[in-house]
MIDOSE-1310 file (N, C-alpha, C; in nm, 2 decimals, decimal comma, always signed):
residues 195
xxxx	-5,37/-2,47/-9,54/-5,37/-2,40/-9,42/-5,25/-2,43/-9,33; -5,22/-2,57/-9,33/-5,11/-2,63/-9,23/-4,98/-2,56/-9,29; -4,97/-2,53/-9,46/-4,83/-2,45/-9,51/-4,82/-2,29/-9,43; -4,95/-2,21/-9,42/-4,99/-2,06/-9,39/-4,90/-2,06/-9,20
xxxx	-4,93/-2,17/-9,18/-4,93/-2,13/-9,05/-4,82/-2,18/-8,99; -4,76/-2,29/-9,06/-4,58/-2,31/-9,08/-4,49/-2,16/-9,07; -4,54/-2,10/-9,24/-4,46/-2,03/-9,27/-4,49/-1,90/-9,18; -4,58/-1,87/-9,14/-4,61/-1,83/-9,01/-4,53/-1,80/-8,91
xxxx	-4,53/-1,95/-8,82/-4,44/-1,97/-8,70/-4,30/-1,95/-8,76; -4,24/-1,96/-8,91/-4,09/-1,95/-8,89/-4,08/-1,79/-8,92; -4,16/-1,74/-8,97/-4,14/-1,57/-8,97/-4,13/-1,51/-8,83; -4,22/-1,57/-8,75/-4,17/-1,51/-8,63/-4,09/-1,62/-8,55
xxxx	-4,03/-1,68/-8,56/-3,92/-1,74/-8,52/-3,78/-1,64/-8,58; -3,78/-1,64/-8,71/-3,68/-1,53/-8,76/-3,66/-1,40/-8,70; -3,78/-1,34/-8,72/-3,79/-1,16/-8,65/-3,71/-1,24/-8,50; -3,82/-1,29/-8,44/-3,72/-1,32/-8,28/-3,59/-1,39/-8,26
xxxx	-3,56/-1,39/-8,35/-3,37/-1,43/-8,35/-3,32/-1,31/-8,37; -3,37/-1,22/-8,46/-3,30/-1,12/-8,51/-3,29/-1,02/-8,43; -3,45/-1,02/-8,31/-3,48/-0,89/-8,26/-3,35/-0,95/-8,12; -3,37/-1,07/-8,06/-3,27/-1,17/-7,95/-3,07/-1,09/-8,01
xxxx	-3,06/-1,12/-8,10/-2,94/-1,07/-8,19/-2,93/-0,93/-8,19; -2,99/-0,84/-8,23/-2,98/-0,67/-8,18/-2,99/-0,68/-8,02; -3,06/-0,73/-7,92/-3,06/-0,70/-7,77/-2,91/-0,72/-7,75; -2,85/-0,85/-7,76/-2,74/-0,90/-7,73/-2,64/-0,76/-7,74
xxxx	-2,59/-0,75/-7,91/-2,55/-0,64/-7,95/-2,55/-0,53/-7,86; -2,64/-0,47/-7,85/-2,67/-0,31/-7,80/-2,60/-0,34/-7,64; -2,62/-0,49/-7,58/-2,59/-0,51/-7,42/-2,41/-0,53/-7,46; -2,36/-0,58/-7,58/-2,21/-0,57/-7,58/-2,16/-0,45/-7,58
xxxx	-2,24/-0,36/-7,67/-2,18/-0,21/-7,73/-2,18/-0,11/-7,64; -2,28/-0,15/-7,47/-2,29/-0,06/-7,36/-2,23/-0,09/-7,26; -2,15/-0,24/-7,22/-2,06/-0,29/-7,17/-1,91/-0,30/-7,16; -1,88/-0,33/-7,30/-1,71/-0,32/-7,33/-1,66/-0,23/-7,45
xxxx	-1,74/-0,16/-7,49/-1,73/-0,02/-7,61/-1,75/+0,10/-7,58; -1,69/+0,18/-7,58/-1,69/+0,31/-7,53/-1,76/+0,36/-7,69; -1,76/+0,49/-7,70/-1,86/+0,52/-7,81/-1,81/+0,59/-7,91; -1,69/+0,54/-7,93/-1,58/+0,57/-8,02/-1,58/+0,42/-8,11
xxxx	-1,62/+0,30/-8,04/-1,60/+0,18/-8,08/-1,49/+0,11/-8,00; -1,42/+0,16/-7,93/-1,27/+0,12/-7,90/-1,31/+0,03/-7,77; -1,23/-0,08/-7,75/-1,26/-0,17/-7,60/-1,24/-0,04/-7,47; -1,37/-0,10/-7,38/-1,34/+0,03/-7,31/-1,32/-0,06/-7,17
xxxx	-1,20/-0,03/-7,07/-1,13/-0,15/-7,01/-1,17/-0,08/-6,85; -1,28/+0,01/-6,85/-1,36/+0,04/-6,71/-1,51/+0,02/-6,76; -1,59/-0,05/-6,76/-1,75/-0,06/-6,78/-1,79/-0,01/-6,72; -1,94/+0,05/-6,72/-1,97/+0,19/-6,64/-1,99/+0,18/-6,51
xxxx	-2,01/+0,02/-6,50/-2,05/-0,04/-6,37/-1,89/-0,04/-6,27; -1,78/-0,01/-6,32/-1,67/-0,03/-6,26/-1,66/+0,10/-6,16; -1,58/+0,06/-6,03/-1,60/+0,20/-5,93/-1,45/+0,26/-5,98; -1,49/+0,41/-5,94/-1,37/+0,50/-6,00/-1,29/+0,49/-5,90
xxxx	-1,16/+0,56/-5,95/-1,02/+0,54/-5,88/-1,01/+0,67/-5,78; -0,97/+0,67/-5,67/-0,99/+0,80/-5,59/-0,91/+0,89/-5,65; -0,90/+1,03/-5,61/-0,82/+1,13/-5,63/-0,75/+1,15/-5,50; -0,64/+1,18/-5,54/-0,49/+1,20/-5,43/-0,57/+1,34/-5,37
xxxx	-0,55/+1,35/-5,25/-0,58/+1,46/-5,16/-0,44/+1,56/-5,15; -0,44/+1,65/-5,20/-0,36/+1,75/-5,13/-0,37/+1,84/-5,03; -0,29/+1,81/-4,90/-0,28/+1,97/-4,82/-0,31/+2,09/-4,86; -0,35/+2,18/-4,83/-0,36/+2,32/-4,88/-0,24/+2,39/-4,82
xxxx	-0,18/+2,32/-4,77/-0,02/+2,41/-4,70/+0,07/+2,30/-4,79; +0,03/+2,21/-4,83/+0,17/+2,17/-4,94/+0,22/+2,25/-5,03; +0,32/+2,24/-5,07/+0,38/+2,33/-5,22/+0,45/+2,22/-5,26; +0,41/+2,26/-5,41/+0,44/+2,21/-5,54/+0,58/+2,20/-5,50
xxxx	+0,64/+2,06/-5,58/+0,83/+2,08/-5,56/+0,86/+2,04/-5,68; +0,84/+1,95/-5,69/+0,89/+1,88/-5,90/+0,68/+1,80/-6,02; +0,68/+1,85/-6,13/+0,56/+1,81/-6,16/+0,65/+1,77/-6,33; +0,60/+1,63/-6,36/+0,62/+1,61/-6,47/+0,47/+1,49/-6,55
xxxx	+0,51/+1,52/-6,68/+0,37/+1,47/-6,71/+0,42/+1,38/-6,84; +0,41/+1,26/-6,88/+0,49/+1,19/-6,97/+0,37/+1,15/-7,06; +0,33/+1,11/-7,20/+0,25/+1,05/-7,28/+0,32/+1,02/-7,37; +0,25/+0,91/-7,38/+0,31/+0,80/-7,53/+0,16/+0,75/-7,58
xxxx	+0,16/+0,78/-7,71/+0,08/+0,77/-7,80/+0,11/+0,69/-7,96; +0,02/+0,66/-8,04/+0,07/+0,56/-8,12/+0,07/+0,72/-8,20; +0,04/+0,85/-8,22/+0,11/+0,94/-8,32/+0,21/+1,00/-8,22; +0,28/+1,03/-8,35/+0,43/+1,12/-8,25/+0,38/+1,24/-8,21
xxxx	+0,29/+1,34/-8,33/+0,20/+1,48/-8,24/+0,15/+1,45/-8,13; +0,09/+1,32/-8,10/+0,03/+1,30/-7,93/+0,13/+1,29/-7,86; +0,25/+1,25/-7,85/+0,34/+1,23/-7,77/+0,40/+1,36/-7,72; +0,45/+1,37/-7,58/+0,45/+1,52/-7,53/+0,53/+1,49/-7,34
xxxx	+0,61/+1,53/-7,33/+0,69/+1,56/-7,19/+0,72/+1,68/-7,17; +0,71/+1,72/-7,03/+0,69/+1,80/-6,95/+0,74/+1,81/-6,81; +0,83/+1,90/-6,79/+0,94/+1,81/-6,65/+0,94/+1,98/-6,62; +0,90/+2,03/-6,48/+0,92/+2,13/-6,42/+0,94/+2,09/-6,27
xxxx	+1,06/+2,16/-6,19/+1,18/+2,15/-6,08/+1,19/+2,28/-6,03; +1,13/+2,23/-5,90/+1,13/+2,40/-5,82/+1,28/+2,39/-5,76; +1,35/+2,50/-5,74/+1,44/+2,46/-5,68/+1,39/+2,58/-5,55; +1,53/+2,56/-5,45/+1,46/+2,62/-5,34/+1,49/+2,80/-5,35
xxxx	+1,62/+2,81/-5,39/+1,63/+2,96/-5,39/+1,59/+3,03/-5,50; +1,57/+2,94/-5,59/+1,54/+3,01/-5,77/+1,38/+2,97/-5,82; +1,40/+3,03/-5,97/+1,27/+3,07/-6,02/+1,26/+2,88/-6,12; +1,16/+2,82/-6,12/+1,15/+2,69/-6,12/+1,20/+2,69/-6,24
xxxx	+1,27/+2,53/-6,32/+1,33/+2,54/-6,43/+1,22/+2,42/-6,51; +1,22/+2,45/-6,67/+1,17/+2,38/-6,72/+1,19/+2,28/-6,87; +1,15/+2,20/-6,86/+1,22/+2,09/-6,97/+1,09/+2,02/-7,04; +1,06/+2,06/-7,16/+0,97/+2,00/-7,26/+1,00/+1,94/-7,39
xxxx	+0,91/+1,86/-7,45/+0,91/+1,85/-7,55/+0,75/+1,82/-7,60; +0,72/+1,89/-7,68/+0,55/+1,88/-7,76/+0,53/+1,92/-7,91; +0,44/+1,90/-7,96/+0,36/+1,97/-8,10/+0,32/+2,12/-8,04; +0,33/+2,17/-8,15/+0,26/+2,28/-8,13/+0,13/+2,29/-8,15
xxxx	+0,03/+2,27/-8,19/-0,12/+2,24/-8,32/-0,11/+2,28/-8,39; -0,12/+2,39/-8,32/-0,10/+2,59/-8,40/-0,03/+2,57/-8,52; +0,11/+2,53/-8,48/+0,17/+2,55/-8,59/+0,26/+2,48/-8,65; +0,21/+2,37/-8,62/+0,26/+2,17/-8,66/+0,43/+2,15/-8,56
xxxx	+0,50/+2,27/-8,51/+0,62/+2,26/-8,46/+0,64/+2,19/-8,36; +0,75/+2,12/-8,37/+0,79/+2,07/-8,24/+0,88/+2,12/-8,16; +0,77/+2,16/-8,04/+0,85/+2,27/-7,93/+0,95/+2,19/-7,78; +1,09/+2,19/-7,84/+1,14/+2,15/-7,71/+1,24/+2,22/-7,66
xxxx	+1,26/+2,25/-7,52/+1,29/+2,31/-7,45/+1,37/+2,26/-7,35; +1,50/+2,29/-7,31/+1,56/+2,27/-7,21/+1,62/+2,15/-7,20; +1,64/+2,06/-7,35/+1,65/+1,93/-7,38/+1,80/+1,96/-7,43; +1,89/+1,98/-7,45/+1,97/+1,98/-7,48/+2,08/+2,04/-7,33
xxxx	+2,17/+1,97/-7,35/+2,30/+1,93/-7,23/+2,35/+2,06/-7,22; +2,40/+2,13/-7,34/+2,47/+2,27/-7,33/+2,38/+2,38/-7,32; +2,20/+2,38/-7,33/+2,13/+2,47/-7,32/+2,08/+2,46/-7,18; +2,04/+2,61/-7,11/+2,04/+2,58/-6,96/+1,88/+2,61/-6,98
xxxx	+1,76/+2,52/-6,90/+1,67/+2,54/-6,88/+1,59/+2,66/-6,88; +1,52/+2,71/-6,93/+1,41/+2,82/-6,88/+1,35/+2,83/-6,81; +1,33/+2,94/-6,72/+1,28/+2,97/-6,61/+1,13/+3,00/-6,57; +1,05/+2,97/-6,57/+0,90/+2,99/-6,51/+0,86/+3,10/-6,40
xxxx	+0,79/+3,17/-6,42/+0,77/+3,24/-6,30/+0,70/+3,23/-6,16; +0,71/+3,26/-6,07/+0,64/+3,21/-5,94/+0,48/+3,17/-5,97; +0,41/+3,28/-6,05/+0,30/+3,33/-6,04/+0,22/+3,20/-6,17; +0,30/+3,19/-6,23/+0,28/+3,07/-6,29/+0,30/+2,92/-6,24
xxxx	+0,39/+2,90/-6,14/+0,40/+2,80/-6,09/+0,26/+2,77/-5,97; +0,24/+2,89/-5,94/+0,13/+2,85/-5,79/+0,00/+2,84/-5,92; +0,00/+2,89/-6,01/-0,11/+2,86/-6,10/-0,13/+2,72/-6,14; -0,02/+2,67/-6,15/+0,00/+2,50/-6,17/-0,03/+2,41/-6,07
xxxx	-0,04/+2,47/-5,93/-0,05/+2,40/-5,80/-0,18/+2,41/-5,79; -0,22/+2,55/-5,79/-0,37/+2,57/-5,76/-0,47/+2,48/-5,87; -0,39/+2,48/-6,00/-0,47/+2,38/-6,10/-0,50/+2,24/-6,07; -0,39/+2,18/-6,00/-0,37/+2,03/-6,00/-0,49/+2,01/-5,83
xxxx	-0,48/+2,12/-5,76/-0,55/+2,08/-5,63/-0,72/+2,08/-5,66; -0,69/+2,16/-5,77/-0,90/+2,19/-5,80/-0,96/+2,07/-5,89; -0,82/+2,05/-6,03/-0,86/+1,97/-6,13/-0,95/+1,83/-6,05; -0,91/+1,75/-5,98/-1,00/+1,63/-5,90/-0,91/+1,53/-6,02
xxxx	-0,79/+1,54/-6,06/-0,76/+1,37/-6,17/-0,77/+1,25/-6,13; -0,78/+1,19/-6,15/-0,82/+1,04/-6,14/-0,67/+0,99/-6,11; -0,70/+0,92/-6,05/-0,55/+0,84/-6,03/-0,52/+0,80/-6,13; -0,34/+0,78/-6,17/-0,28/+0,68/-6,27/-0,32/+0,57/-6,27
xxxx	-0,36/+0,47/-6,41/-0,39/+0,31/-6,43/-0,28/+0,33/-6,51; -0,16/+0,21/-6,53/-0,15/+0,17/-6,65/-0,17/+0,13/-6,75; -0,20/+0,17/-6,87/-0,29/+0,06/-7,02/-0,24/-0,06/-7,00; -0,37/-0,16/-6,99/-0,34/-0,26/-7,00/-0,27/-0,33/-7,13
xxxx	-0,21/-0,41/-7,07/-0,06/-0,48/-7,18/-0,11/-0,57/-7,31; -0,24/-0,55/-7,30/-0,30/-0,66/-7,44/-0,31/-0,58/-7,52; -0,30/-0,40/-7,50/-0,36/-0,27/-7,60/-0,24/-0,26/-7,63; -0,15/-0,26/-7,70/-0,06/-0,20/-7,78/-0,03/-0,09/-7,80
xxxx	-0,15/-0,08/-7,87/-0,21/+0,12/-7,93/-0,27/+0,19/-7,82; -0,28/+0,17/-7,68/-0,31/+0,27/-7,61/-0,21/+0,35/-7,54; -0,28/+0,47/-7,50/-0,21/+0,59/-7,48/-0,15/+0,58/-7,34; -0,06/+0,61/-7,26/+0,02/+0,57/-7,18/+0,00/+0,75/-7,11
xxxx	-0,08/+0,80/-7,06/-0,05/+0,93/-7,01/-0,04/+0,95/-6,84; +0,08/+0,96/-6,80/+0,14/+0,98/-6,63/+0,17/+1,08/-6,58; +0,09/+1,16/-6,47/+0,09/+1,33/-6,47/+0,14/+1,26/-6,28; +0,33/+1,33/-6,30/+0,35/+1,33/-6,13/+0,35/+1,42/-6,10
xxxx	+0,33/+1,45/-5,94/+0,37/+1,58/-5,90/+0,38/+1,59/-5,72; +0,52/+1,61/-5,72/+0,59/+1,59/-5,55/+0,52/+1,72/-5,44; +0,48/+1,69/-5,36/+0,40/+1,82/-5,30/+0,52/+1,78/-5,13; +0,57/+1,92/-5,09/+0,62/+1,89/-4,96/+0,53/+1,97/-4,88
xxxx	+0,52/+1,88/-4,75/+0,47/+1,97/-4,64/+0,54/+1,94/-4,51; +0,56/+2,03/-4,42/+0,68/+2,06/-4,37/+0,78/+1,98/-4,38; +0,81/+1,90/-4,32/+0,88/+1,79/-4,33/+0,91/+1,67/-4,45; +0,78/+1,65/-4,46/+0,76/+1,51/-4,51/+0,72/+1,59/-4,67
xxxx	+0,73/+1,46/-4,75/+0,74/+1,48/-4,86/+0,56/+1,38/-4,96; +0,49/+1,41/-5,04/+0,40/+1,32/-5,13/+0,40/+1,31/-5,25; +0,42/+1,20/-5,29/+0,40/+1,18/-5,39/+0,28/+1,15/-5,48; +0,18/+1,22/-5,59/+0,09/+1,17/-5,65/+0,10/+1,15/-5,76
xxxx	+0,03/+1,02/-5,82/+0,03/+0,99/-5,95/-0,11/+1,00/-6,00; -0,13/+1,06/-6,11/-0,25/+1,09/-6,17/-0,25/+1,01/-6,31; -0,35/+1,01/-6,39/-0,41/+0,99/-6,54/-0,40/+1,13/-6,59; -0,33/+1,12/-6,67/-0,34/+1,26/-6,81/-0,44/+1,21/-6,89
xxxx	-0,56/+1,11/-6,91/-0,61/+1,09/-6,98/-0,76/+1,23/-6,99; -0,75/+1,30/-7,06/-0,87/+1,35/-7,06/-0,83/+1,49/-6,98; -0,70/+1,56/-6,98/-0,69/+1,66/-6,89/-0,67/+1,80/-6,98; -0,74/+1,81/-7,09/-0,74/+1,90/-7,19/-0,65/+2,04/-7,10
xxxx	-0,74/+2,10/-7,05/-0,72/+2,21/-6,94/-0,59/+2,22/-6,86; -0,55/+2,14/-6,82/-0,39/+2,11/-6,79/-0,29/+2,14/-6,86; -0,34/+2,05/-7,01/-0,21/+2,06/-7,15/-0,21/+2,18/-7,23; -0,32/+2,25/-7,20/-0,35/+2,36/-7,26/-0,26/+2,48/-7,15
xxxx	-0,27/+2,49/-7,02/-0,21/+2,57/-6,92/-0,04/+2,57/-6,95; +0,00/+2,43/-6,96/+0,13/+2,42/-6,98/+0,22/+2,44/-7,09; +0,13/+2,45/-7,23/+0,15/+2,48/-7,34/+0,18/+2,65/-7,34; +0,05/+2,70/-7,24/+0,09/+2,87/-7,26/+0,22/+2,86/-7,16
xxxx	+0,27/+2,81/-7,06/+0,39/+2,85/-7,00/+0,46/+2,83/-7,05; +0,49/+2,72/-7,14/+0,58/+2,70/-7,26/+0,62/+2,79/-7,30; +0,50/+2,80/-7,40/+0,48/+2,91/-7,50/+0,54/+3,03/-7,49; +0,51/+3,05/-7,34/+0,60/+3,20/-7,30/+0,78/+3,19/-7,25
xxxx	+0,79/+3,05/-7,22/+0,91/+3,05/-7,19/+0,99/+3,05/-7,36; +0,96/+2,99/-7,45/+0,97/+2,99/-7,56/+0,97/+3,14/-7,63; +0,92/+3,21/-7,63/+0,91/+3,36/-7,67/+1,04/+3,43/-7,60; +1,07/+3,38/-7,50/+1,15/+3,46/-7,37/+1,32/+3,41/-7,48
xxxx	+1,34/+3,30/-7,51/+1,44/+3,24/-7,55/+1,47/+3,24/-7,65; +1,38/+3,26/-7,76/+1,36/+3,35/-7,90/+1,45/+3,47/-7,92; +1,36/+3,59/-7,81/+1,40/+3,74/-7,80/+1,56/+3,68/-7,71; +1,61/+3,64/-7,62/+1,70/+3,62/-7,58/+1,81/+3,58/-7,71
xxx	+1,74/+3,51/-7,77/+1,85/+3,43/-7,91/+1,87/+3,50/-8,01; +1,76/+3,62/-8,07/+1,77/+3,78/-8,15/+1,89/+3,89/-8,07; +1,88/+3,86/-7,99/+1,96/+3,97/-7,91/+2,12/+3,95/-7,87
């Protein structure tokens, strides 16, 4: 009887190590793991970073957006410059998806920038004032492999000048806007280069 009730107490001494052992777990994997597996270096309990306020009478003057990624397709720059009397000029470098290419633009010393149109540039302004981005963090310096994404963008109002720094992390709808301005400035310099 004294063996029954031994082996007894160590079966449930086992299950309750094991079941103590999964709680633990599940409280690591909801704390510092995001749900990819990856260390996630805001826990949900951490407070978010404000978003930069823009004037509604600011205008857009220079917006550039830089990422570094551990693949070269994630890596992608984006430099657009209003100037005051002209149509804004623009300087990229990206993947295409579409069509594995790498589209760059306005990168070379003897080629003169391409030009953007108004109507697209206030589309860029009006995007960045609605979007809500998160302020820029830097990846912390113990991650090696993390993605480094920095979205600036100079807004003047009358006088005075602002500068905001944002997180490109997660701004699908952004990269996607800028890819079609691209895209079309890229078509424009095609048929320019046929002709």
């Amino acid at each position: 009887m004294k063996k029954r009730v031994t082996a007894a107490v160590m079966i449930f001494l086992v299950l309750a190590a094991a079941a103590g052992f999964l709680l633990w777990l599940r409280y690591i994997d909801r704390h510092t793991l995001d749900r990819d597996g990856m260390e996630n270096p805001f826990p949900p309990d951490a407070e978010p970073e404000e978003t930069q306020a823009v004037p509604e009478t600011a205008e857009l003057a220079s917006f550039s957006w830089y990422q570094n990624a551990m693949s070269y397709g994630d890596c992608f720059t984006f430099e657009i410059q209003a100037a005051q009397q002209s149509a804004p000029t623009l300087r990229c470098d990206y993947t295409d998806w579409e069509t594995g290419e790498r589209i760059t633009l306005g990168d070379d010393a003897d080629e003169a920038c391409p030009t953007i149109s108004p109507e697209r540039w206030t589309e860029l302004a009006d995007y960045l004032r609605s979007a809500g981005l998160p302020a820029y963090r830097p990846p912390e310096p113990d991650l090696p492999d993390a993605s480094d994404s920095r979205i600036s963008a100079e807004w003047r109002d009358g006088g005075g000048k602002l500068t905001c720094a944002y997180s490109g992390a997660g701004a699908n709808g952004l990269l996607e806007l800028l890819q079609d301005i691209a895209g079309e400035a890229y078509g424009r310099k095609a048929e320019e280069t046929e002709e």
